[in-house]
PDB file of N, H, CA, C and O in Angstrom:
ATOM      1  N   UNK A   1      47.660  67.053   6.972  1.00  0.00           N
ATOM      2  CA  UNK A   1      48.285  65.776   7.263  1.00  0.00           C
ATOM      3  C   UNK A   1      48.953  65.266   5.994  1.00  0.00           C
ATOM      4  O   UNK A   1      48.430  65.552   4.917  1.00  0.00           O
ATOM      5  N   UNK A   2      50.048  64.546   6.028  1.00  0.00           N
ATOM      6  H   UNK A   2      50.473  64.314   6.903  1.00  0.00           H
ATOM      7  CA  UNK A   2      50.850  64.138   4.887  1.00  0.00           C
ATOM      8  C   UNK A   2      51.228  62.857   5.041  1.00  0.00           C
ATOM      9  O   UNK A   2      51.799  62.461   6.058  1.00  0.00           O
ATOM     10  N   UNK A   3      50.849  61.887   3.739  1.00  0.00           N
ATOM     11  H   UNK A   3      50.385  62.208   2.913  1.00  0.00           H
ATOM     12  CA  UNK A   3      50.853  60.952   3.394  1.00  0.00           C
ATOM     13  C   UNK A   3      52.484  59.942   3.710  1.00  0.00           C
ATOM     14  O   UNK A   3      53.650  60.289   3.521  1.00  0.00           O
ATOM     15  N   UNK A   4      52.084  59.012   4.091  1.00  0.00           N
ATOM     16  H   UNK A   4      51.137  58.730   4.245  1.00  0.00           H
ATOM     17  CA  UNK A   4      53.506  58.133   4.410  1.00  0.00           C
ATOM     18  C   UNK A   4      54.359  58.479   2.839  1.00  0.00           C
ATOM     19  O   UNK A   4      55.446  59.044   2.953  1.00  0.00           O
ATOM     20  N   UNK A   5      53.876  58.148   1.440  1.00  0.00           N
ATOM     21  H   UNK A   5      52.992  57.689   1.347  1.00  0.00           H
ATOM     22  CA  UNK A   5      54.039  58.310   0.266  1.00  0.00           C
ATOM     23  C   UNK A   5      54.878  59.320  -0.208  1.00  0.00           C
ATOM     24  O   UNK A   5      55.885  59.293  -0.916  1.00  0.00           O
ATOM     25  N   UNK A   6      54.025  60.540   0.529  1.00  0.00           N
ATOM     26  H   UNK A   6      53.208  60.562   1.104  1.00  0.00           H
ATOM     27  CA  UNK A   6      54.647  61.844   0.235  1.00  0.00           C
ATOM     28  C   UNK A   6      55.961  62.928   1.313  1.00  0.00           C
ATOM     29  O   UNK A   6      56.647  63.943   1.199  1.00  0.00           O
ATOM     30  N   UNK A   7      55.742  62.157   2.020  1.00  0.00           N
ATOM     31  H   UNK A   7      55.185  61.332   2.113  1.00  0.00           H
ATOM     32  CA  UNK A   7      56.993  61.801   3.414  1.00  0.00           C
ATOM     33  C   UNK A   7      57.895  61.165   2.806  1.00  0.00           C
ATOM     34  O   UNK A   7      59.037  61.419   3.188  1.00  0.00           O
ATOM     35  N   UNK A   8      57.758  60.237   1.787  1.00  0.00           N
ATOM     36  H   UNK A   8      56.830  60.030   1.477  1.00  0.00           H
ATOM     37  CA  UNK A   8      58.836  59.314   1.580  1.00  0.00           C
ATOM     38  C   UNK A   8      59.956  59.853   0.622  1.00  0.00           C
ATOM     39  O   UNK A   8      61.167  59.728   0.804  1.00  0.00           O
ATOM     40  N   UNK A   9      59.202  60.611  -0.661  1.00  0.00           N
ATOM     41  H   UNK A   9      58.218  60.712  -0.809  1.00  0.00           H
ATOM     42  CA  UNK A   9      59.206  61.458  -1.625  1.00  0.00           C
ATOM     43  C   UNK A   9      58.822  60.693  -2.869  1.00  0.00           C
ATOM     44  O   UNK A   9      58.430  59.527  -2.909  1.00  0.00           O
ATOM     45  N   UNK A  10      59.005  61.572  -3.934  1.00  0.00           N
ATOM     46  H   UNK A  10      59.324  62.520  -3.901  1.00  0.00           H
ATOM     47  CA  UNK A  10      58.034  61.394  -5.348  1.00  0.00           C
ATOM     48  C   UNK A  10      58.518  60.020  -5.685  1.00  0.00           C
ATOM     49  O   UNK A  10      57.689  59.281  -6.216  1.00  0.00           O
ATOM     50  N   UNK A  11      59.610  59.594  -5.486  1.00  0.00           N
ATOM     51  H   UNK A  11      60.283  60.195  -5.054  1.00  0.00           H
ATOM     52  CA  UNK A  11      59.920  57.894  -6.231  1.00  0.00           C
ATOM     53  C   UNK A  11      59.524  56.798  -5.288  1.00  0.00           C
ATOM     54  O   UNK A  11      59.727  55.607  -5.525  1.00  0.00           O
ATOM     55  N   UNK A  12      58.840  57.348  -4.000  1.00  0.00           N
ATOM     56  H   UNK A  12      58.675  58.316  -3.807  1.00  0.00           H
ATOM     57  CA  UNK A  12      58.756  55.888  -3.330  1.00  0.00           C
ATOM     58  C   UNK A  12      58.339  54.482  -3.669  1.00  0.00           C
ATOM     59  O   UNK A  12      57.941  54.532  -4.833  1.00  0.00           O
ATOM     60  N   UNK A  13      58.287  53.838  -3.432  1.00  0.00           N
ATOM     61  H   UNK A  13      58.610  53.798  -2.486  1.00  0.00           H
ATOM     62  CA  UNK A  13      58.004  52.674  -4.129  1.00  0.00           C
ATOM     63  C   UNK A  13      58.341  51.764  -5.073  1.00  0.00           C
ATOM     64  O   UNK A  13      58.067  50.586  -5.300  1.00  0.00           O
ATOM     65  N   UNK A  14      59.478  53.209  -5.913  1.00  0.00           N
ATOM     66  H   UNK A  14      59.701  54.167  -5.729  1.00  0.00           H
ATOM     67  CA  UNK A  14      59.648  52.612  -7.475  1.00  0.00           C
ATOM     68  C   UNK A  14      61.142  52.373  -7.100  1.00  0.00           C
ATOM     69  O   UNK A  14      61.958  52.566  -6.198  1.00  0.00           O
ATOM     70  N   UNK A  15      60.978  51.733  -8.577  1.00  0.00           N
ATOM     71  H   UNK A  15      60.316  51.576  -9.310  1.00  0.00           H
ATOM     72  CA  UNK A  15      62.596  51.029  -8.608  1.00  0.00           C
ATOM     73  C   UNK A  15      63.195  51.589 -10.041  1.00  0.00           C
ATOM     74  O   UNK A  15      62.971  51.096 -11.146  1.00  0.00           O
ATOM     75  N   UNK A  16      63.941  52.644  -9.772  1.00  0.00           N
ATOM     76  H   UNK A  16      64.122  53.045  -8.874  1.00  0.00           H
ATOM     77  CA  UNK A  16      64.453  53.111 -11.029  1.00  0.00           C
ATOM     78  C   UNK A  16      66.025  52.469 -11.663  1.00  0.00           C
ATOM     79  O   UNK A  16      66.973  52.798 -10.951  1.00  0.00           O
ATOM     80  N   UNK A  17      66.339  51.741 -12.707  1.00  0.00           N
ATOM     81  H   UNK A  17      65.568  51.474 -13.285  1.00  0.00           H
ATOM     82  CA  UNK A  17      67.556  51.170 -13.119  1.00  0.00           C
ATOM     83  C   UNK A  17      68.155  52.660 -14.007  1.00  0.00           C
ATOM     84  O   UNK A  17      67.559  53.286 -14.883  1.00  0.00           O
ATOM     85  N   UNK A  18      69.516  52.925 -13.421  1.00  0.00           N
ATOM     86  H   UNK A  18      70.000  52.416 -12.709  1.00  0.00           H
ATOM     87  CA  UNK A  18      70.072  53.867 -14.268  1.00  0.00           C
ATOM     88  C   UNK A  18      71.162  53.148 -14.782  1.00  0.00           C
ATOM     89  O   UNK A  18      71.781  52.288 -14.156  1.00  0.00           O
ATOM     90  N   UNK A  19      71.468  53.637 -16.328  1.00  0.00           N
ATOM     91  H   UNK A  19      70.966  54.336 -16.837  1.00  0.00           H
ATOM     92  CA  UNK A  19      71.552  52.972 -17.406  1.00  0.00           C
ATOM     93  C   UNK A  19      73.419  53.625 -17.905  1.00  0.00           C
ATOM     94  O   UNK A  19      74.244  53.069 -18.631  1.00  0.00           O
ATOM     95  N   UNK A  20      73.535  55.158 -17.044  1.00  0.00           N
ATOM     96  H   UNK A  20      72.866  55.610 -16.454  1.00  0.00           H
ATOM     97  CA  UNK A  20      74.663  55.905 -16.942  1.00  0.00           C
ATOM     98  C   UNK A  20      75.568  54.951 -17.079  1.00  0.00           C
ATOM     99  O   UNK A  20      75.171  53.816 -16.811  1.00  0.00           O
ATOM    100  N   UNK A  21      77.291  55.142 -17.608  1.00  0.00           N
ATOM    101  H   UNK A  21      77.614  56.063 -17.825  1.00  0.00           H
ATOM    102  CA  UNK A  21      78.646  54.712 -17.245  1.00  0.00           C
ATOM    103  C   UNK A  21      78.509  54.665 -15.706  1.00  0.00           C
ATOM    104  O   UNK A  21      77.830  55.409 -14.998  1.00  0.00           O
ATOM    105  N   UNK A  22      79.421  53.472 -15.283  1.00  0.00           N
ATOM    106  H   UNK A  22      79.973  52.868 -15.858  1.00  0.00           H
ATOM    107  CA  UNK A  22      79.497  53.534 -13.944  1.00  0.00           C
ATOM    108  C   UNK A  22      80.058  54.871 -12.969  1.00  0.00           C
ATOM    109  O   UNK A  22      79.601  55.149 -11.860  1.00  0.00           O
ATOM    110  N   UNK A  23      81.221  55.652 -13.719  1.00  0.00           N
ATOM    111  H   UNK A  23      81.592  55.426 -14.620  1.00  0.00           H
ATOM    112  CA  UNK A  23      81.653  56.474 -13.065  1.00  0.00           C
ATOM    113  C   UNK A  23      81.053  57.950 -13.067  1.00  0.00           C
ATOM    114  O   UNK A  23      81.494  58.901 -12.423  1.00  0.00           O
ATOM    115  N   UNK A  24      79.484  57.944 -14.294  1.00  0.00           N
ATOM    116  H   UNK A  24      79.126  57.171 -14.818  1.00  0.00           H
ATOM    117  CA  UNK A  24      78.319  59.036 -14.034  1.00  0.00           C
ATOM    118  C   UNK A  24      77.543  58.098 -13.255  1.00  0.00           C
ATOM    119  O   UNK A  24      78.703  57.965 -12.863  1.00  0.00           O
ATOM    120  N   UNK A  25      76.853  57.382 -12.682  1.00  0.00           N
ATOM    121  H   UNK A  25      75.912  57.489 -13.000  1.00  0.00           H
ATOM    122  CA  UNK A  25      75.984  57.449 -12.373  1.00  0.00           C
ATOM    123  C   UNK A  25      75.618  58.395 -11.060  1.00  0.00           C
ATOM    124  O   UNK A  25      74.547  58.977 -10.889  1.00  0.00           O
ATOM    125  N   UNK A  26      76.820  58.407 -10.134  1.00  0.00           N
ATOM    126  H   UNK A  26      77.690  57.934 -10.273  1.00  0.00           H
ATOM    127  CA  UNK A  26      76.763  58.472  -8.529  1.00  0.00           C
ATOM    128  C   UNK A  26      76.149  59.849  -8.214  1.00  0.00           C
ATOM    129  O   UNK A  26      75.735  60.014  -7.066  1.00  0.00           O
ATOM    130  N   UNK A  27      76.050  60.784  -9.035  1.00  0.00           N
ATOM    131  H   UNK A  27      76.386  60.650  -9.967  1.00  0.00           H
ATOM    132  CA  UNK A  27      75.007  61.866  -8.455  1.00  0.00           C
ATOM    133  C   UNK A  27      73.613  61.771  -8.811  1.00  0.00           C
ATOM    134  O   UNK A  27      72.676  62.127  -8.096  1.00  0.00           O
ATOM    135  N   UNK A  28      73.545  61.306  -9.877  1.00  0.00           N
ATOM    136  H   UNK A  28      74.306  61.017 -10.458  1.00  0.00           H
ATOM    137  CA  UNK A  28      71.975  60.830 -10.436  1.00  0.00           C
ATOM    138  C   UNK A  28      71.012  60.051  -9.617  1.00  0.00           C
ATOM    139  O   UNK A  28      69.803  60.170  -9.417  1.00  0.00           O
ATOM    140  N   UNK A  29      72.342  58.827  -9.014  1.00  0.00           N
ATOM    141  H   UNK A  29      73.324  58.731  -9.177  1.00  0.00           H
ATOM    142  CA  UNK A  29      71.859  57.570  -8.266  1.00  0.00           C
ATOM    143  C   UNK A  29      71.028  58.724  -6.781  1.00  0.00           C
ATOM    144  O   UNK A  29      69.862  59.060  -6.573  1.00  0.00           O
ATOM    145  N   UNK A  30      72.336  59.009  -6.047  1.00  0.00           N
ATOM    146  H   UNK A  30      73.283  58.737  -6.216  1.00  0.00           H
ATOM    147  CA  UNK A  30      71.798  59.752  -5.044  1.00  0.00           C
ATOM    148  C   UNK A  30      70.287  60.795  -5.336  1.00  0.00           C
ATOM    149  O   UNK A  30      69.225  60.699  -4.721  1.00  0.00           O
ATOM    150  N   UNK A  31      70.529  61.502  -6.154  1.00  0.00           N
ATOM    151  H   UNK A  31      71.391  61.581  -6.654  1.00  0.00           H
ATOM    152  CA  UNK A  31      69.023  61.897  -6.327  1.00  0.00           C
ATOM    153  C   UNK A  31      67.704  61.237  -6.314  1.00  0.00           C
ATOM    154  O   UNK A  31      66.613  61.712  -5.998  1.00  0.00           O
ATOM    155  N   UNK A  32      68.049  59.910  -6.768  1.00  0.00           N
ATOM    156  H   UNK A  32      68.935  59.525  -7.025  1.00  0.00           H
ATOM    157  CA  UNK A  32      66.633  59.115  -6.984  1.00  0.00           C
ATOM    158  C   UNK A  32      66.659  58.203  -5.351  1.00  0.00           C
ATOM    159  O   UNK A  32      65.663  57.688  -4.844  1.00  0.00           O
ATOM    160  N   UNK A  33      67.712  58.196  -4.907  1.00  0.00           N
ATOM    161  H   UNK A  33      68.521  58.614  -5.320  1.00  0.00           H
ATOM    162  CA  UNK A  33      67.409  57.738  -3.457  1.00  0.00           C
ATOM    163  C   UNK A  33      67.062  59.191  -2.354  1.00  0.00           C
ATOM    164  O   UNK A  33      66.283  59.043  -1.413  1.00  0.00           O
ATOM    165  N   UNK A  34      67.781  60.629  -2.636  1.00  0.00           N
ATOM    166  H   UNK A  34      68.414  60.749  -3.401  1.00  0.00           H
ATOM    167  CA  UNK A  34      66.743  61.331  -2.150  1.00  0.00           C
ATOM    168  C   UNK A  34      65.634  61.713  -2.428  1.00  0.00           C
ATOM    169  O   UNK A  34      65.134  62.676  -1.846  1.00  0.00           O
ATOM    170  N   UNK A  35      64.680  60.682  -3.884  1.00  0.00           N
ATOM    171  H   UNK A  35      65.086  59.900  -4.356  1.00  0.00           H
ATOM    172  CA  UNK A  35      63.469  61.528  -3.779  1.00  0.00           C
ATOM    173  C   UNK A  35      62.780  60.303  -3.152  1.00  0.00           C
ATOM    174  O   UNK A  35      61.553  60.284  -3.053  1.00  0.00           O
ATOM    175  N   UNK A  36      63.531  59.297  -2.734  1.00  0.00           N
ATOM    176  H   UNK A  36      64.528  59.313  -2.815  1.00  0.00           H
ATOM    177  CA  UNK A  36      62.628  57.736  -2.138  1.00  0.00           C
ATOM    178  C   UNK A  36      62.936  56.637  -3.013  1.00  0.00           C
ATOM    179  O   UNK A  36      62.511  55.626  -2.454  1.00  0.00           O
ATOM    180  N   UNK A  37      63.415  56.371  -4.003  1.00  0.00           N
ATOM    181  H   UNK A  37      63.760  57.193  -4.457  1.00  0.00           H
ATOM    182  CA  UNK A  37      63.345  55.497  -4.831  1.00  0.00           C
ATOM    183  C   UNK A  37      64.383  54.584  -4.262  1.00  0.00           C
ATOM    184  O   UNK A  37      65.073  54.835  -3.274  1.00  0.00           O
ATOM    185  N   UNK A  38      64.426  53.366  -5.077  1.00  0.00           N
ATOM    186  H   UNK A  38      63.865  53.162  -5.880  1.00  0.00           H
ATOM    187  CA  UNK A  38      65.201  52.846  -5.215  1.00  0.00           C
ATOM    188  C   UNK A  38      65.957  52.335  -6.351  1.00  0.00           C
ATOM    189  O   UNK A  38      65.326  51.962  -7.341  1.00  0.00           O
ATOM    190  N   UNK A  39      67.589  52.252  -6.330  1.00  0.00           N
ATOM    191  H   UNK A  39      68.101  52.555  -5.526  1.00  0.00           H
ATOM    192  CA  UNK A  39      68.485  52.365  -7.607  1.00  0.00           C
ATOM    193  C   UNK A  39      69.193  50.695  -8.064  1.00  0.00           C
ATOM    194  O   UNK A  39      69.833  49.867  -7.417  1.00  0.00           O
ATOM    195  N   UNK A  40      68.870  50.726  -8.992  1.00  0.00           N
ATOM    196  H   UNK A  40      68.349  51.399  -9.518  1.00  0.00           H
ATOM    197  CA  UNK A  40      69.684  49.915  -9.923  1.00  0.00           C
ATOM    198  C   UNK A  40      70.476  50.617 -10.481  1.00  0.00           C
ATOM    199  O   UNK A  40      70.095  51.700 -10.926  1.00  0.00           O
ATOM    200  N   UNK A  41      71.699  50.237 -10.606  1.00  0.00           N
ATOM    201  H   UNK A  41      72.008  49.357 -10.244  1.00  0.00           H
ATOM    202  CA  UNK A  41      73.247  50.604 -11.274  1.00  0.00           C
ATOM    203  C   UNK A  41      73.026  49.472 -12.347  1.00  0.00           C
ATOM    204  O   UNK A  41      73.090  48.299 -11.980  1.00  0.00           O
ATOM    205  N   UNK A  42      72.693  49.878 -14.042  1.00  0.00           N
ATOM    206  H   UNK A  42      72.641  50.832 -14.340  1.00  0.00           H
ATOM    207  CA  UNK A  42      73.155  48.764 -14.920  1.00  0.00           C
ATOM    208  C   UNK A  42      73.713  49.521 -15.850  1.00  0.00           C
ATOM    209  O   UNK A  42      72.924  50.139 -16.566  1.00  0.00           O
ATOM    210  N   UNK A  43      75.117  49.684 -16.096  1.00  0.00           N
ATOM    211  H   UNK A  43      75.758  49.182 -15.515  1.00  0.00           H
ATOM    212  CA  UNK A  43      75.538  50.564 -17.059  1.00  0.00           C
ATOM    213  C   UNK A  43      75.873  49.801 -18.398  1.00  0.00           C
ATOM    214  O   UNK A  43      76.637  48.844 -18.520  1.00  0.00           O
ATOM    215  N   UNK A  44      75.153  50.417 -19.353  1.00  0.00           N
ATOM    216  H   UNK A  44      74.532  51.194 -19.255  1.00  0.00           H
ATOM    217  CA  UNK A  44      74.850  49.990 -20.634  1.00  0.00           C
ATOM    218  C   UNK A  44      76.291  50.129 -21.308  1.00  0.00           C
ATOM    219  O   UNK A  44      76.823  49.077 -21.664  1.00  0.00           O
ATOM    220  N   UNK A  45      76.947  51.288 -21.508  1.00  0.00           N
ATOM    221  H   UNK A  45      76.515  52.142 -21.219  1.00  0.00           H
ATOM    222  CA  UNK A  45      77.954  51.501 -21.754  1.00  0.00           C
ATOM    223  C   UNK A  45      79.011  51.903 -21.184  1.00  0.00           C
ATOM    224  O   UNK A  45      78.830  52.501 -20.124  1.00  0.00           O
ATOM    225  N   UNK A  46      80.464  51.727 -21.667  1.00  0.00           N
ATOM    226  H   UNK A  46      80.612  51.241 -22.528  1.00  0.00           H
ATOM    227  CA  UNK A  46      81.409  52.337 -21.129  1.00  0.00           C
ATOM    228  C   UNK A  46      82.230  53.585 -21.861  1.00  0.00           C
ATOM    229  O   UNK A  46      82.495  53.225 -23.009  1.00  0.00           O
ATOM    230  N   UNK A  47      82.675  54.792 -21.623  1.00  0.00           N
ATOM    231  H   UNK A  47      82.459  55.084 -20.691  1.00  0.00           H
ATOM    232  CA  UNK A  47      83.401  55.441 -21.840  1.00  0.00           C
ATOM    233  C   UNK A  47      85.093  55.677 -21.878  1.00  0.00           C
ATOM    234  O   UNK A  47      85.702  56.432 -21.120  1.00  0.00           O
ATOM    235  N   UNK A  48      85.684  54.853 -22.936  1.00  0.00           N
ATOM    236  H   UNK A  48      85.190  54.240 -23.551  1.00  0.00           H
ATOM    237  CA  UNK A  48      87.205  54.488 -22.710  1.00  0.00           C
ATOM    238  C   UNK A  48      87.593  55.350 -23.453  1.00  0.00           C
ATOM    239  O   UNK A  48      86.733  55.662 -24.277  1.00  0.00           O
ATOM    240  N   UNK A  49      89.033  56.183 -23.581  1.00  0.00           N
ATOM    241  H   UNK A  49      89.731  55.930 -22.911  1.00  0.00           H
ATOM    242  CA  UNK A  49      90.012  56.154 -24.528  1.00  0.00           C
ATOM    243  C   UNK A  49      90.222  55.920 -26.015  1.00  0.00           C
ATOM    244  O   UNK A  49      91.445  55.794 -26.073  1.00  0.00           O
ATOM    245  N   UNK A  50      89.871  55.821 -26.944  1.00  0.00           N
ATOM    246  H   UNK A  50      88.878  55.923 -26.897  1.00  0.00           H
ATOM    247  CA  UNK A  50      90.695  55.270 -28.073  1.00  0.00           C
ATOM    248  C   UNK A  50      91.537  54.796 -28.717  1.00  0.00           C
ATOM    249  O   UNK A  50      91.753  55.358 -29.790  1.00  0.00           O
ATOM    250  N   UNK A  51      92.286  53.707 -28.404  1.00  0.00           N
ATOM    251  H   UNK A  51      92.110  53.250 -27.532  1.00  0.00           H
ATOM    252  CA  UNK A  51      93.649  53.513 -28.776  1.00  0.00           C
ATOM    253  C   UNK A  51      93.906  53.240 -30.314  1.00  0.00           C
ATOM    254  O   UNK A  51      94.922  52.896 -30.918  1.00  0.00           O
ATOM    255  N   UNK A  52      92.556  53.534 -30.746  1.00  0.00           N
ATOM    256  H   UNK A  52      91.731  53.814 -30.255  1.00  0.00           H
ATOM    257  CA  UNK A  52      93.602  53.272 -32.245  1.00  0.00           C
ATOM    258  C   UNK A  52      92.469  54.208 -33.390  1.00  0.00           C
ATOM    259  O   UNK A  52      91.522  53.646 -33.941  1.00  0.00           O
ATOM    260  N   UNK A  53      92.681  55.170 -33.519  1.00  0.00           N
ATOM    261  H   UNK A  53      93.450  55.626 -33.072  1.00  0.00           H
ATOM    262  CA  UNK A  53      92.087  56.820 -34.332  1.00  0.00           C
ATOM    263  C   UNK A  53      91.780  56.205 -35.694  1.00  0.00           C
ATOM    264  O   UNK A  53      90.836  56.630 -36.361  1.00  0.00           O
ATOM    265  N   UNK A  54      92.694  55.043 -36.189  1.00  0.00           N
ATOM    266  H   UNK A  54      93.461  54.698 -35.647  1.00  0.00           H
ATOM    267  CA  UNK A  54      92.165  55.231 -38.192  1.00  0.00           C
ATOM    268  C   UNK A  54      90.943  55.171 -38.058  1.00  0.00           C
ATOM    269  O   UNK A  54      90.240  56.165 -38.237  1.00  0.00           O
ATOM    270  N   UNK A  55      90.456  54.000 -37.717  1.00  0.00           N
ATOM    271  H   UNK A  55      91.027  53.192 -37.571  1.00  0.00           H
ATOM    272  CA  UNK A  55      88.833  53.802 -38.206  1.00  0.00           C
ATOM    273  C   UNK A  55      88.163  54.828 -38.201  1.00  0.00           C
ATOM    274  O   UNK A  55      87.369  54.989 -39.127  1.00  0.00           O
ATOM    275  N   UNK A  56      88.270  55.760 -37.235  1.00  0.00           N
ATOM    276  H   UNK A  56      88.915  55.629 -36.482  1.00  0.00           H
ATOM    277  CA  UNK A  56      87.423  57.379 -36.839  1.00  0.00           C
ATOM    278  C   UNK A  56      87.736  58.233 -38.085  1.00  0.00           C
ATOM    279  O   UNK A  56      86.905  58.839 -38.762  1.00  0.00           O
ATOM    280  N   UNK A  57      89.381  58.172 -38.323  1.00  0.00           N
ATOM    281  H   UNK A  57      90.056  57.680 -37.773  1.00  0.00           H
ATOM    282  CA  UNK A  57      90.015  59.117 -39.526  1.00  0.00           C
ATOM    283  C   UNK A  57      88.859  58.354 -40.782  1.00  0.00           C
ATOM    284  O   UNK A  57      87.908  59.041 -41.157  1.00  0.00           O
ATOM    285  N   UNK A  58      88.927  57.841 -40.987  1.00  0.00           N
ATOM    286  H   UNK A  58      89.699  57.283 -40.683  1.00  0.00           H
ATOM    287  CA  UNK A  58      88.834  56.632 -42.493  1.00  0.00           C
ATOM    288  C   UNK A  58      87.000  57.542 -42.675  1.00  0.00           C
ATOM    289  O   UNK A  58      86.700  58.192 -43.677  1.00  0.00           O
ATOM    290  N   UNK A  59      86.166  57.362 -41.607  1.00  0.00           N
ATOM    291  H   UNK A  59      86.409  56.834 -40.793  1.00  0.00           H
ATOM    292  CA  UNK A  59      85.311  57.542 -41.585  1.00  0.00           C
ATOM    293  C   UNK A  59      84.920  58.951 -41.596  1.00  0.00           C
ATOM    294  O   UNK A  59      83.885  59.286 -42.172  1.00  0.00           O
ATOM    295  N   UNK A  60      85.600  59.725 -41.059  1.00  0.00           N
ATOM    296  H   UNK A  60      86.441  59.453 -40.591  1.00  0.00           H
ATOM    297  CA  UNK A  60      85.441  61.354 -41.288  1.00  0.00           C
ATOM    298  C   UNK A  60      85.914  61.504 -42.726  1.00  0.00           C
ATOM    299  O   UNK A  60      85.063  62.024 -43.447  1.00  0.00           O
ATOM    300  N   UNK A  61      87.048  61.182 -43.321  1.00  0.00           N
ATOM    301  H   UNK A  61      87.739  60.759 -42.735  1.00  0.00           H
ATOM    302  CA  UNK A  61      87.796  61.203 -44.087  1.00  0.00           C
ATOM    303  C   UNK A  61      86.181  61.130 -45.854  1.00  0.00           C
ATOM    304  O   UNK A  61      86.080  61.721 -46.930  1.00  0.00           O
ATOM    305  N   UNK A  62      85.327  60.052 -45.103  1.00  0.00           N
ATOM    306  H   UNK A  62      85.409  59.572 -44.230  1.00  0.00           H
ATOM    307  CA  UNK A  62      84.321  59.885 -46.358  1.00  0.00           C
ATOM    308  C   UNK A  62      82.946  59.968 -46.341  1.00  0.00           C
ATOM    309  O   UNK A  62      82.010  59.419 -46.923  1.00  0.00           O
ATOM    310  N   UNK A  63      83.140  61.022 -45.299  1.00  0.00           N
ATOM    311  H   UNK A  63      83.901  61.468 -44.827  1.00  0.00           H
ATOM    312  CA  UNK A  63      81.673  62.124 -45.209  1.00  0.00           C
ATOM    313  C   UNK A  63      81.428  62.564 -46.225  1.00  0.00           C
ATOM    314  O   UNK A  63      80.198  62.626 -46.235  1.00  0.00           O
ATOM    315  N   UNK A  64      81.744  62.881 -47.012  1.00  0.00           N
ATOM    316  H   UNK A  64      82.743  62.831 -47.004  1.00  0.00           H
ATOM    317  CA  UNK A  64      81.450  62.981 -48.054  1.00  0.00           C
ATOM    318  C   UNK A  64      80.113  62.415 -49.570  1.00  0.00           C
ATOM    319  O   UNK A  64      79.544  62.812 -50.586  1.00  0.00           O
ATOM    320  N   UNK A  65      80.249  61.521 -48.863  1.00  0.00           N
ATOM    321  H   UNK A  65      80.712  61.198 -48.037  1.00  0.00           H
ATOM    322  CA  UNK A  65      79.874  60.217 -49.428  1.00  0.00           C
ATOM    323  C   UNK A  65      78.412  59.695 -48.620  1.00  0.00           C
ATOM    324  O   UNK A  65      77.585  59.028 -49.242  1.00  0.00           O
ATOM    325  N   UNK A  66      78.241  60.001 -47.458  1.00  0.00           N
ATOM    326  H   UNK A  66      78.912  60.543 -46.952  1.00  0.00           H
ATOM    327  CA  UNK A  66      77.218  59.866 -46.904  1.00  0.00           C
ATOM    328  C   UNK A  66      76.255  60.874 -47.460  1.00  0.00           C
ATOM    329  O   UNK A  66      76.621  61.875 -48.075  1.00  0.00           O
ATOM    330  N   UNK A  67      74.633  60.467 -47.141  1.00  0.00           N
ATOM    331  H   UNK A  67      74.336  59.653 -46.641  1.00  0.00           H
ATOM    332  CA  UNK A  67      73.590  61.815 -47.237  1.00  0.00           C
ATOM    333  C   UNK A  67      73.352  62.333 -45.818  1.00  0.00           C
ATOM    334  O   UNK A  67      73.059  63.500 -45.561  1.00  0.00           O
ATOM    335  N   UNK A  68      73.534  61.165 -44.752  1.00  0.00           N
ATOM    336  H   UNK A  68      73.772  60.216 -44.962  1.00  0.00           H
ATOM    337  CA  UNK A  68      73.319  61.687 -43.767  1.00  0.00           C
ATOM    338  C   UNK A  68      75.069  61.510 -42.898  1.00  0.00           C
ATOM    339  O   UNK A  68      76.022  60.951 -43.441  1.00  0.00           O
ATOM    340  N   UNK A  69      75.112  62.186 -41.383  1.00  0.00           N
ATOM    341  H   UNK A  69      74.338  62.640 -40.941  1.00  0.00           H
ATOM    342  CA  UNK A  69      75.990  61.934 -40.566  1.00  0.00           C
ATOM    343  C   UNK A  69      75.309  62.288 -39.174  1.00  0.00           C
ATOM    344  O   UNK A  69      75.427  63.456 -38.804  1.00  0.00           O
ATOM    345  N   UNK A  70      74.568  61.353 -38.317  1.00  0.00           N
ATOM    346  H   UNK A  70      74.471  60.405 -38.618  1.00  0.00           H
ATOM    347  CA  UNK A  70      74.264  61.682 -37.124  1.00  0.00           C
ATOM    348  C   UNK A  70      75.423  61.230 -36.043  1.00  0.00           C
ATOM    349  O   UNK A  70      76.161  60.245 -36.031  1.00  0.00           O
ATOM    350  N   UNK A  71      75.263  62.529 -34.992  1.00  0.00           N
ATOM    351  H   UNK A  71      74.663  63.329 -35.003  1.00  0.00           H
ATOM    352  CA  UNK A  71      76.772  62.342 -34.205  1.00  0.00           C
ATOM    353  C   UNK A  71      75.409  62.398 -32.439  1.00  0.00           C
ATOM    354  O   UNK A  71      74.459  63.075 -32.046  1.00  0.00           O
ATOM    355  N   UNK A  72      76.363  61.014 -31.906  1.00  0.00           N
ATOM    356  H   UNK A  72      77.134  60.464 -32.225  1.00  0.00           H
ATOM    357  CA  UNK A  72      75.443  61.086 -30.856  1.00  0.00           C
ATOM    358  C   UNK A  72      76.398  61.367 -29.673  1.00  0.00           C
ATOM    359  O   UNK A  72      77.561  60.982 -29.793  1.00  0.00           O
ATOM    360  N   UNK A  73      76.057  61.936 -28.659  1.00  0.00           N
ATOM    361  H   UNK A  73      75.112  62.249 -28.562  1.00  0.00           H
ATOM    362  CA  UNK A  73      76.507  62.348 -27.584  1.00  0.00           C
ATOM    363  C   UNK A  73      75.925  61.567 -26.361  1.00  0.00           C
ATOM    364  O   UNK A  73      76.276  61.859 -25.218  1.00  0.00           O
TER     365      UNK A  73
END
């Protein structure tokens, strides 16, 4: 016999907030509503374009100068 819980699947009950750009979230989202959960969409950040490169140049440009350079993805 199997549990209403486990019928429902592994997230039932919970309320998971995903934190993705709006335009990743939509396969993630669906996963956590097929394992039962339920989704919050709060996207922390956005992923735009660059319209203006010096500051990036200026800053590669004086790596040098750093001890460290962590690059986050």
């Amino acid at each position: 016999m199997t549990s209403d819980a486990a019928r429902a699947g592994p997230l039932a009950g919970r309320c998971i907030v995903i934190t993705r750009p709006a335009h990743q979230a939509g396969s993630l989202a669906e996963k956590v509503r097929t394992a039962g959960g339920e989704v919050i969409r709060f996207p922390v950040i956005e992923i735009a374009e660059a319209t203006d490169l010096a500051p990036f140049y200026r800053v590669v440009d004086a790596l040098e100068a750093f001890d460290y350079a962590i690059f986050v993805s």
